[in-house]
Steps between C-alpha positions, in 0.01 A plus 500: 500500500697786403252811495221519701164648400247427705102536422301689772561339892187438725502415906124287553463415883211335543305337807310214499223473771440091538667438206333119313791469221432252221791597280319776280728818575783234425410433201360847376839651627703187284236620212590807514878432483544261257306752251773736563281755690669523821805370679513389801772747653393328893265336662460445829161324705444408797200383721365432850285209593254519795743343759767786362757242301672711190562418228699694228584461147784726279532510138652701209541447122856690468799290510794594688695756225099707495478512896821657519422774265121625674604433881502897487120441398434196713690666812281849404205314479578273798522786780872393526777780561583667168623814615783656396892476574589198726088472551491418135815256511354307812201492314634357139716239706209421686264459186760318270549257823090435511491492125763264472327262725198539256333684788415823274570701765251387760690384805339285766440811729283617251302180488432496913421812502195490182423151699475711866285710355260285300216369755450140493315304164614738296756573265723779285672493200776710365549548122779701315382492145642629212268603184653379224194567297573873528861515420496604171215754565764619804767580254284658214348763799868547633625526145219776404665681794205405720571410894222320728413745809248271641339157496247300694254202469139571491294195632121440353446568876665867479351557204172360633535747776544803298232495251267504795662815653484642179109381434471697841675805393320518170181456723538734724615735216174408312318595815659830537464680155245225334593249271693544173399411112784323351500796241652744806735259583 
């Protein structure tokens, strides 16, 4: 791997009240990947049962030459120390050690402490995922001169949520100065 370009990087944490797996976010997830859409940049899962044994799971699709070239993302990403000056060093040394144990730069203090916090019968999951859909589409907005400012996920739930604050504010609008003809609009 001798230049990296990377398509866009998303952190998914996601919590999983009494969690009944049968395999289907496996294999949507190895779906996904083996289409090329996304690669698996780290994984991490782990779960509760009602008498509070753990159980935890790591995973990543990069092989050892990739890790070593995003541990600055994976350490970023990870909450680990990427400061400057000897914070950054400790931090890279730190990261390439992790990575080179194919632990993608989750240690196992981070895993007790997501386990401490999750409640009994549940469970969490980590992804790192990289888009690889969107790479070329990344380099033809950066080549246009174009830089992303902002980015976020918008649920059917969010969106759910809006259009009826908005069906409320066009409501109460209607209520105020009477309803509009779609010819004043």
């Amino acid at each position: 791997m001798n230049e990296l370009t990377l398509g866009p990087v998303q952190l998914l944490v996601i919590v999983f009240d009494n969690p009944d797996f049968h395999g289907k976010i496996r294999k949507e997830l190895e779906s996904v990947m083996e289409k090329g859409m996304i690669r698996l940049i780290g994984l991490l899962f782990v779960g509760k049962d009602e008498k509070g044994n753990v159980a935890s799971f790591k995973t990543t699709q990069l092989d050892e030459e990739e890790r070593m070239h995003l541990i600055d993302v994976i350490e970023g990403l990870t909450g680990n120390e990427a400061a400057s000056g000897e914070g950054a060093k400790k931090g890279v040394e730190e990261g390439a050690s992790a990575a080179a144990r194919e632990n993608c730069g989750i240690t196992e203090e981070d895993i007790l402490e997501i386990t401490g916090a999750i409640p009994e019968s549940t469970a969490a999951a980590i992804l790192v995922v990289e888009h690889l859909w969107a790479k070329n589409l990344k380099n033809a907005i950066r080549g246009a001169g174009g830089i992303l400012i902002s980015q976020g996920m918008l649920t059917p739930e969010l969106l759910a949520a809006t259009g009826e604050e908005l069906l409320e504010v066009i409501k109460a609008a209607e209520k105020k100065s009477g309803p509009k003809s779609a010819a004043t609009v």
